[in-house]
C-alpha positions in Angstrom: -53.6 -15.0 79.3 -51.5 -14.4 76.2 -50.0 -11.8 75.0 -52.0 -8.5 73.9 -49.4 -7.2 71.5 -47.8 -8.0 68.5 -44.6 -6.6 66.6 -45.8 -4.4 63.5 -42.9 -3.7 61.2 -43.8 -0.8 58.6 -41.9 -1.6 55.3 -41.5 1.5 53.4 -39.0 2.9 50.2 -37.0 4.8 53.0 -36.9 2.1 55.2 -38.2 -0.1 58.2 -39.6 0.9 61.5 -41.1 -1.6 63.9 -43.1 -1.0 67.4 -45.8 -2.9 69.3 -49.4 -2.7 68.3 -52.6 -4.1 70.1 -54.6 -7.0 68.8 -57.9 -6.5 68.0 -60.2 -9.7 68.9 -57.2 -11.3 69.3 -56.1 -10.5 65.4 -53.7 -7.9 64.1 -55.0 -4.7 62.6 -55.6 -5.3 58.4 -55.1 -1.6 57.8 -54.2 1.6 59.6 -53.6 4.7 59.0 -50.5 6.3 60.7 -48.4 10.0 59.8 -45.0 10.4 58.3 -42.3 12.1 59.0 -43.5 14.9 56.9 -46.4 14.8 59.0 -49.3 13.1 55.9 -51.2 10.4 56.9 -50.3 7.4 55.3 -52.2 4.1 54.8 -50.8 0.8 55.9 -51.9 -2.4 55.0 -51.2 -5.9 56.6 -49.5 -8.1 54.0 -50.2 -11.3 55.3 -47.7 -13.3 52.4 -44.7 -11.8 54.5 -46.1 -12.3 58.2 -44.8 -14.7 59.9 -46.0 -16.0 63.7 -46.1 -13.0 65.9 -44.0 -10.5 63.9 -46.7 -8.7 61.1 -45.3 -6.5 58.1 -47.4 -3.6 56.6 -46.8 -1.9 53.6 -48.0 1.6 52.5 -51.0 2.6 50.1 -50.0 6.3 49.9 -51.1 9.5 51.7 -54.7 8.5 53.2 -57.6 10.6 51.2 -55.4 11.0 48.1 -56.7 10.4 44.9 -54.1 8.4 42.9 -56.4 8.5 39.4 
């Protein structure tokens, strides 16, 4: 059986922080939504251009349920 984790690393202005996440089906998460260290949730999206083999990078959206218009 393979291996049910993957390495997420979650690519933000003040930095990087990386932990091991659960495969879904056997295919990483596309989007999350995970809190800060002010506490907001913020959304995460896979970016699959800077992925490579078992190592996944996300990148924020923002604060989850802010409107940005």
């Amino acid at each position: 059986m393979s291996n049910p984790t993957y390495t997420a690393s979650f690519v933000a202005s003040n930095g990087t922080k990386t932990e091991q996440l659960e495969y879904i089906d056997g295919l990483p998460q596309k989007s999350l939504v995970r809190p800060d260290s002010k506490g907001d949730d913020l959304n995460w999206e896979l970016d699959e251009s800077s992925s490579v083999g078992d190592a996944y990078v996300y990148r924020s959206l923002g604060v989850a349920e802010h409107d940005y218009s």
